[in-house]
C-alpha positions in Angstrom: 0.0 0.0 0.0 1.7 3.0 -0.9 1.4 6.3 0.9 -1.0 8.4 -1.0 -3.5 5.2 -0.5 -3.1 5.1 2.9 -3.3 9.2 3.8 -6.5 8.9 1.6 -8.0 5.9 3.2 -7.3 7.4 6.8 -8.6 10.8 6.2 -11.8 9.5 5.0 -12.1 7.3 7.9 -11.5 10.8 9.4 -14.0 13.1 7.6 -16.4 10.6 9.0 -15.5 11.0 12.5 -16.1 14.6 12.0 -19.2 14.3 10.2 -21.6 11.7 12.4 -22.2 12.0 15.9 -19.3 14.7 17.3 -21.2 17.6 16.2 -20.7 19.3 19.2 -21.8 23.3 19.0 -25.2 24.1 17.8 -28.9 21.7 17.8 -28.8 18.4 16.1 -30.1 18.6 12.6 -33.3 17.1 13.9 -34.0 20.7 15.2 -35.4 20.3 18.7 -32.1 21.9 20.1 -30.9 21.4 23.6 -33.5 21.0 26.5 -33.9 24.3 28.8 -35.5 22.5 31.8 -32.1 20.9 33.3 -32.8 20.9 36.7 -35.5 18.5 35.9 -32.6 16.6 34.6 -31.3 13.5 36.4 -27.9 12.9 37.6 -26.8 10.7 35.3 -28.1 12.7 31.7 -26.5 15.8 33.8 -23.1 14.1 34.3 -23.3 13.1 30.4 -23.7 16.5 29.0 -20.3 17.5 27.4 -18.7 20.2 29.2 -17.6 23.4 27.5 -14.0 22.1 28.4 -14.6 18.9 26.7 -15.9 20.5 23.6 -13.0 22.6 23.4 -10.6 19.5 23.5 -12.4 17.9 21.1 -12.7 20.7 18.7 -8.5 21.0 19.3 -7.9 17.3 18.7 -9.9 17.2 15.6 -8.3 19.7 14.2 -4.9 18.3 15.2 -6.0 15.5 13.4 -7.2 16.7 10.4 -4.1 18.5 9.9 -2.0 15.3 10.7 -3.6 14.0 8.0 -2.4 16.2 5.5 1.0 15.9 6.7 0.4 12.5 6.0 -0.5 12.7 2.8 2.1 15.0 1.7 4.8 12.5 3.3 5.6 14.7 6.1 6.8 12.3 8.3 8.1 14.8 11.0 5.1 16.9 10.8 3.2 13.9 11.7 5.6 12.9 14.2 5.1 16.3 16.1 1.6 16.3 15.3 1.0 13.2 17.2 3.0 14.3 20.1 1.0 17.1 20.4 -2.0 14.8 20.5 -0.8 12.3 22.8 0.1 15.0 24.9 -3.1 17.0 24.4 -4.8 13.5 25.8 -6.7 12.9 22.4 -5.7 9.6 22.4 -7.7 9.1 25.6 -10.9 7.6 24.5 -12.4 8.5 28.5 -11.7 11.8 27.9 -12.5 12.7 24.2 -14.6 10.1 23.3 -13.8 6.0 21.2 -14.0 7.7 17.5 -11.2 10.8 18.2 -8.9 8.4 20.1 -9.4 5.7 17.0 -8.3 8.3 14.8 -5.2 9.4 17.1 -4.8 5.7 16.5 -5.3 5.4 12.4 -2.8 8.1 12.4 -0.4 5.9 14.4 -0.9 3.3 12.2 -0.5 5.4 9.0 3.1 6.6 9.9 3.9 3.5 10.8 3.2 1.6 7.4 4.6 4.7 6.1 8.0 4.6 7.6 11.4 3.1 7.2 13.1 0.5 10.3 14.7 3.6 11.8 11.6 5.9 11.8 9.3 3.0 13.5 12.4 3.2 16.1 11.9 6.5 16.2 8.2 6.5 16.6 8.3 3.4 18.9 10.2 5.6 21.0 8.3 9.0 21.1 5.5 7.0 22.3 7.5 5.3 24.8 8.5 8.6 26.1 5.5 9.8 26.2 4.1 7.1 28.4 1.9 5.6 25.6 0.7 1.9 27.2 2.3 -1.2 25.2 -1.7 -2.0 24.8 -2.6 1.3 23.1 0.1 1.0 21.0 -0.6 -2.4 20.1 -4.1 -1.9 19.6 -3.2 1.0 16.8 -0.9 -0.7 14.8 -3.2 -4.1 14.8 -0.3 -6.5 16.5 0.2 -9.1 19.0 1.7 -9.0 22.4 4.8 -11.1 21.1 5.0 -9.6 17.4 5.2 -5.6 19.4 8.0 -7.2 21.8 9.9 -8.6 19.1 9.9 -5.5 17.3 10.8 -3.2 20.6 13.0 -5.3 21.1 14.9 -4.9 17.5 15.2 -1.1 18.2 16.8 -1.5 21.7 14.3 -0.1 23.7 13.8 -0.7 27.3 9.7 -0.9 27.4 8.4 -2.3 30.5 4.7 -2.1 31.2 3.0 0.2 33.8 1.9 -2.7 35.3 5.1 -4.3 35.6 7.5 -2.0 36.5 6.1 1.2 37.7 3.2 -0.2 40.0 5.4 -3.1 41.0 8.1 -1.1 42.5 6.3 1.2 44.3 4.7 -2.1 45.7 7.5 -3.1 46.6 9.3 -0.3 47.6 5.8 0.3 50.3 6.6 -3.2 51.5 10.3 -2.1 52.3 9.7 0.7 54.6 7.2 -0.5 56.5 9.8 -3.2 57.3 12.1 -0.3 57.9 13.7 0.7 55.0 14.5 3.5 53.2 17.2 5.9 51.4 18.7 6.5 54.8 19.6 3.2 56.2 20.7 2.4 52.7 23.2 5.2 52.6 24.2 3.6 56.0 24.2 0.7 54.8 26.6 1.3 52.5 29.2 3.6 54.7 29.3 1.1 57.2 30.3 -1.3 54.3 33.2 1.1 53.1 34.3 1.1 56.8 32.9 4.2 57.9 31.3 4.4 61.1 28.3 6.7 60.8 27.7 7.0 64.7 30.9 8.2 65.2 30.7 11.1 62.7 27.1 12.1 64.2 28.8 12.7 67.2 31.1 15.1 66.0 28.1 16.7 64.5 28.4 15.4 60.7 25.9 13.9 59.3 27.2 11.2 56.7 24.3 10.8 54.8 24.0 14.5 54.2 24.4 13.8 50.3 20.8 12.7 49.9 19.6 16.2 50.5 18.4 18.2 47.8 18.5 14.9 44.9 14.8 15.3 43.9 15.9 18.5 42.3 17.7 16.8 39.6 14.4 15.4 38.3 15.0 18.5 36.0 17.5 17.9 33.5 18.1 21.5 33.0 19.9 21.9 35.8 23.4 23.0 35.4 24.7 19.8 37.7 23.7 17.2 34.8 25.3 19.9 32.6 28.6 19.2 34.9 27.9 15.6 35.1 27.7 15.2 31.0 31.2 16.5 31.0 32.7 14.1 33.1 31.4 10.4 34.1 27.7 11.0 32.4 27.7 9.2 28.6 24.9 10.6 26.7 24.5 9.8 23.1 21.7 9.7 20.1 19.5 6.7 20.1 17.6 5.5 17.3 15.6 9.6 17.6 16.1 9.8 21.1 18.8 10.2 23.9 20.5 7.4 26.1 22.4 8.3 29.3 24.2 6.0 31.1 26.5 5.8 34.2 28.6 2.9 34.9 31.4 2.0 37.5 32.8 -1.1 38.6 33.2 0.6 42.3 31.6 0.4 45.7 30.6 3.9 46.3 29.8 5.0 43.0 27.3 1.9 42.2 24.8 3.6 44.8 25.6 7.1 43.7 24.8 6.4 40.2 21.7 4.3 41.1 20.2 7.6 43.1 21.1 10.4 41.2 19.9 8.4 37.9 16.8 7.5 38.8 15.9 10.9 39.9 15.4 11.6 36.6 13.6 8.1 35.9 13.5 4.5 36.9 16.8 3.3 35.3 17.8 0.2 34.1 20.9 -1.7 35.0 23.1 -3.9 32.8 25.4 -6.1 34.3 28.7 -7.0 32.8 32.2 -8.8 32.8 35.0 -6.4 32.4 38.7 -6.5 31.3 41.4 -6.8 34.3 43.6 -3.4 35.0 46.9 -3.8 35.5 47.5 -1.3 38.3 44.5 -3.9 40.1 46.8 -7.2 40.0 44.2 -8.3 42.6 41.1 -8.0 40.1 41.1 -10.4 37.8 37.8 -9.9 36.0 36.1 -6.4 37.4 32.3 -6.4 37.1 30.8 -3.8 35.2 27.4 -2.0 36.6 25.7 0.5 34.4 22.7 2.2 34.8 20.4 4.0 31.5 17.5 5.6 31.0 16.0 6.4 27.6 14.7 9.9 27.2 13.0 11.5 23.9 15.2 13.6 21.9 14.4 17.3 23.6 14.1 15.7 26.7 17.4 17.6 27.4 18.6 21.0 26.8 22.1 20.5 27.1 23.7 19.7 23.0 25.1 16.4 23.6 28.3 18.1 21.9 29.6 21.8 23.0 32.2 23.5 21.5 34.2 25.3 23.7 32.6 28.7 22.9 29.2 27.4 23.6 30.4 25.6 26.8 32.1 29.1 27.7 28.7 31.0 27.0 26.9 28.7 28.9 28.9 28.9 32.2 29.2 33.0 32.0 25.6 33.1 31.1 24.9 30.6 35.2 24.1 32.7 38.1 27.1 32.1 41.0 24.6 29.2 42.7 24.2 27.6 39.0 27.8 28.1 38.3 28.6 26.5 41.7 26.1 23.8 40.5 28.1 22.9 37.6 31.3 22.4 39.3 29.5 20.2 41.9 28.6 18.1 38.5 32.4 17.5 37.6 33.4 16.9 41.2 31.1 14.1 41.5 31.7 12.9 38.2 35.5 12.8 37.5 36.5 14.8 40.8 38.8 14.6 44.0 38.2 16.1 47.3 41.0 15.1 50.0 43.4 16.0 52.6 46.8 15.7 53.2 48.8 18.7 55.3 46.1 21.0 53.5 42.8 20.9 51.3 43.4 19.6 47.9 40.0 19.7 45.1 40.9 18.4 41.7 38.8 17.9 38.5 40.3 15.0 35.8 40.7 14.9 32.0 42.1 12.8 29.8 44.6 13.9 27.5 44.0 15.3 24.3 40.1 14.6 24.3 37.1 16.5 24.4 36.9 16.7 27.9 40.2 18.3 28.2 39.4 21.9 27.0 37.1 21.8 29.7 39.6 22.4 32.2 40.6 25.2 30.5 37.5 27.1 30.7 36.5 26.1 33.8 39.9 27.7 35.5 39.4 30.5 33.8 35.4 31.3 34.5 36.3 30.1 38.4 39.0 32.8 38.5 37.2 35.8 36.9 33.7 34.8 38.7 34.5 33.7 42.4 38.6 34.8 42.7 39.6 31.4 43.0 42.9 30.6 41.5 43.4 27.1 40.0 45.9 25.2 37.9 46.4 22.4 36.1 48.9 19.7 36.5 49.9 17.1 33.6 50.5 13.3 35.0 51.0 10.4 33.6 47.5 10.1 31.2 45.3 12.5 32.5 45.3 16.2 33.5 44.5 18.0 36.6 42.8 20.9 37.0 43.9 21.3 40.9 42.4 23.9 44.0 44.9 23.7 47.0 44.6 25.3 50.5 42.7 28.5 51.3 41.7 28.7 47.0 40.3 24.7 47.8 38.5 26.1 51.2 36.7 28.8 49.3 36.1 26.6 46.3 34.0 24.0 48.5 32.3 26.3 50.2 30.4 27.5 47.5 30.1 23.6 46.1 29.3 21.7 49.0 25.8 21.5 49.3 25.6 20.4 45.3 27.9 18.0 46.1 26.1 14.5 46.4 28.6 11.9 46.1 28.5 10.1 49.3 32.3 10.1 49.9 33.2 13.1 48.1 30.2 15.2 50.3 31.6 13.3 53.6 35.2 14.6 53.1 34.3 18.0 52.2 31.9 18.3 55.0 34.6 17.2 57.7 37.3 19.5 55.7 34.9 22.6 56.7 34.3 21.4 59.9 38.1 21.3 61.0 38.3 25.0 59.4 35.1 26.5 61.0 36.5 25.4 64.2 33.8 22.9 64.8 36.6 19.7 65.5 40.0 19.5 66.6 42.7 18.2 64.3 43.1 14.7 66.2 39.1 14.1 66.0 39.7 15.3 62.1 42.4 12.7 61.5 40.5 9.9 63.2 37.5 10.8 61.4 39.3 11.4 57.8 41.3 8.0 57.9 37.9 6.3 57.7 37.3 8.0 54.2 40.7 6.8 52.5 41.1 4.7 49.7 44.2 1.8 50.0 46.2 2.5 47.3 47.6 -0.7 45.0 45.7 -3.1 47.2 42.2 -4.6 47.8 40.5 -1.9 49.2 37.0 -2.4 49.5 36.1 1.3 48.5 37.1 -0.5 45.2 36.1 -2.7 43.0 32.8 -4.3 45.0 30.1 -2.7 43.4 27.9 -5.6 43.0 28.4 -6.6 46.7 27.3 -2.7 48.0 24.6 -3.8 45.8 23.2 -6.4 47.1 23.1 -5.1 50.6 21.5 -1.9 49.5 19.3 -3.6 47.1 16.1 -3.0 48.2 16.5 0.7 47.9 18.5 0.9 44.7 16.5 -1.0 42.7 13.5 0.9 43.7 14.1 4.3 44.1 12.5 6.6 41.9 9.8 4.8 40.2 
C-alpha cells in the first residue's frame, strides 16, 4: 500500500469521524435543540452533557488531526511525528476523555506513519511513544499486532519498554513493602558507609551527618539543571538513540554503584546492565572487574544541554549561570571525574584525559572560576590524565560555595569534615581519626574499590527501587 493510499484511506475514515455524531456546537439537525428545563434533569443525563472544556478539546484534537492528515499525505513524516506528540500530549488519544472515535483516529494516524516509515523511523516512533508514556496495549491496539509480534519489534530497536503494570506499580509495591519493614534511602546510605568502613555514629557525634548527600536529589528530576550539565562533561555518557537520547552511568566501584543508582533514577526508573570487564593492570588483585551500568531512555528534547559543546558554547553557557548555577556545575564535575581530599592542606581536583574532548574543559572552567569567584586554579599534567587542581585557602573557598551540590557520598563526607576542621567545629586529632575512615588503599584490595555488585546487594532493596 503505498502512501497516498493510505493518507487517503485514513482521512476518510476521518472526515467521517467529523461528520456523524461529534457535532458538538449548535442543535442536532433534527432541530429540537438542547432541552432548557435541566434541573429536571437526572444525575446521570446531567453528568453526560459534554462540558464546555470537553468540547474545546475535542474541537482542538480534531483539528490536530485533520491537519495530521495532510501531513500524511504530503509524506511529512516529522510533521506527523510532532503532530501526534502534540495529540498524545493534548490527551486525544484518551478515549475517557474525548470520546472512542477521536482516540481511534489518534490511533489510524499511528498506524499510518507506521506503514509509512522506514526500520529507523518505527524506532523512532516506537520511542516518542514510549516517552511519552503511551501503554504497550494502546500501541498495540493502533498498529493491529500481538503482544509477542510488538516485543519482538521493541526489542529490534533497543528499547527498554516495561509495562506500567510491571515496572512502575510493581516497584512502588514493593518499595511500600520495604519501609514498613524499615527501610529506606537512609539506612541504605548507612548501609553502604558502614560497608566502606565508615562508622556513621561516630561522625554524628562530632556533629556530621554522613548521609547529608541525599539532601536536595529530587531537584535533579529537572534535566536543565546546570549539575547534569557538569555531570555530562565528566562520568555522564549521553549519546543519540535510534531519535532519542540514552544516558548512562557505569562503575565497577563500591561507592559510585549507589551514587549512580540515586542520582539516575531521579530523573527516571533506570535500568541496570550487568557486565564482565577486562582486568587493569594497576589492580593485579582484580582479575575480571564487574561492570554495573545504569540508562535511561529519554526523547530527543528531553534535554537541553547539546550532547556536543564546542568550547565557545560551553564558555557562553557557564558566563551566562548565576554564581549558585555556576557553583552547580562544578558540583557536577566533582562528582563525576573529581577529587576532594586532605593531606597537610585541602586539595579539590577535576580530571581529564589527554587530548580529548573533555580536556578543553579544564581550560574554561579555571578560567570562569577565576574571573567569577577569585579562586585561583591550575592544572597539572601526570602520567594520562590532567588536573585541574584547587589547594589550600583557593580549595576552602572553592567548596564552600560547592558543597551542598555535592552528592557523592564520599566526596560530600570529606568536604563536609574539611569545613568542619576550618570552621572550628573539631579539633585536628578528632579530624584525622575521622578522615582515615574515608581513604582509599592504594595498590591493594580496598574495599572502597572494586565491589560494586556486593554494595549492591546489601543496599538492594533501595537501589533497585528508588524513583519509580
Amino acid at each position: 500500500m503505498n502512501l497516498r493510499n493510505i493518507g487517503a484511506s485514513a482521512m476518510h475514515r476521518i472526515r467521517c469521524i467529523a461528520k456523524g455524531g461529534f457535532k458538538i456546537n449548535g442543535p442536532p439537525k433534527n432541530g429540537k435543540g438542547p432541552m432548557n428545563q435541566r434541573n429536571n434533569l437526572g444525575t446521570r443525563d446531567e453528568a453526560s452533557l459534554p462540558k464546555p472544556t470537553q468540547a474545546g478539546r475535542i474541537d482542538a484534537c480534531m483539528e490536530l488531526i485533520v491537519q495530521a492528515m495532510k501531513c500524511l499525505e504530503n509524506n511529512d513524516k516529522d510533521c506527523v511525528m510532532k503532530l501526534i506528540e502534540e495529540l498524545i500530549k493534548a490527551d486525544c488519544h484518551n478515549g475517557y476523555a474525548v470520546g472512542k472515535k477521536i482516540a481511534d483516529g489518534v490511533k489510524e494516524l499511528v498506524h499510518g506513519l507506521w506503514l509509512a516509515s522506514n526500520r529507523e523511523e518505527i524506532c523512532g516512533l516506537l520511542r516518542m511513544l514510549k516517552n511519552l508514556n503511551v501503554s504497550k496495549g494502546w500501541v498495540r491496539k493502533a498498529l493491529g499486532m500481538s503482544t509477542k509480534m510488538l516485543n519482538k519489534r521493541i526489542a529490534k530497536c533497543g528499547i527498554d519498554w516495561e509495562g506500567k503494570i510491571t515496572r512502575n506499580n510493581v516497584i512502588k509495591v514493593i518499595e511500600n513493602m520495604l519501609r514498613k519493614m524499615g527501610w529506606n534511602e537512609i539506612k541504605m546510605c548507612e548501609e553502604l558507609l558502614r560497608f566502606i568502613g565508615v562508622d556513621v555514629d561516630e561522625f554524628r557525634r562530632y556533629g556530621i551527618e554522613p548521609c547529608v548527600w541525599l539532601n536536595g536529589l529530587e531537584l535533579l528530576s529537572d534535566l536543565r539543571r546546570p549539575y547534569w550539565l557538569g555531570m555530562a562533561k565528566s562520568d555522564l555518557v549521553t549519546w543519540k538513540y535510534n531519535g532519542g537520547i540514552r544516558l548512562e552511568l557505569g562503575t565497577t566501584n563500591t561507592i559510585d554503584v549507589i551514587f549512580f543508582a540515586m542520582t539516575l533514577s531521579a530523573i527516571k526508573t533506570s535500568s541496570l546492565k550487568i557486565v564482565w570487564g577486562r582486568g587493569v593492570p594497576s589492580m593485579k588483585y582484580v582479575s575480571e572487574p564487574i561492570n554495573l551500568s545504569y540508562y535511561v531512555y529519554l526523547s530527543a528534547d528531553a534535554r537541553p544541554w547539546l550532547i556536543e559543546l564546542s568550547a565557545g558554547e560551553l564558555e557562553r553557557i557557564l558566563n551566562g549561570f548565576s554564581d549558585e548555577g555556576l557553583a552547580e556545575y562544578i558540583a557536577g564535575e566533582i562528582d563525576g571525574d573529581g577529587t576532594v581530599w586532605y593531606k597537610e592542606t585541602v586539595y579539590v581536583g577535576i580530571t581529564a584525559c589527554k587530548n580529548c574532548p573533555k580536556r578543553v574543559v579544564l581550560d574554561i572552567l579555571k578560567e570562569v572560576i577565576a574571573e567569577r569567584f577569585g579562586i585561583t586554579g591550575s592544572i597539572n599534567s601526570e602520567r594520562t590524565a590532567d588536573v585541574l587542581d584547587f589547594g589550600g585557602e583557593d580549595a576552602v573557598k572553592l567548596l564552600r560555595r560547592v558543597v551542598k551540590y555535592i552528592h557523592h557520598p564520599l566526596r560530600r563526607l570529606r568536604a563536609e569534615l574539611i569545613l568542619a576542621l576550618y570552621d572550628g567545629k573539631i579539633s585536628k586529632d578528632e579530624f584525622t581519626k575521622l578522615y582515615e575512615q574515608t581513604e582509599y588503599e592504594l595498590g591493594g584490595p580496598d574495599i572502597k574499590h572494586n565491589h560494586g555488585l556486593e554494595a549492591l546487594v546489601r543496599a538492594a532493596p533501595q537501589t533497585h527501587t528508588h524513583g519509580a
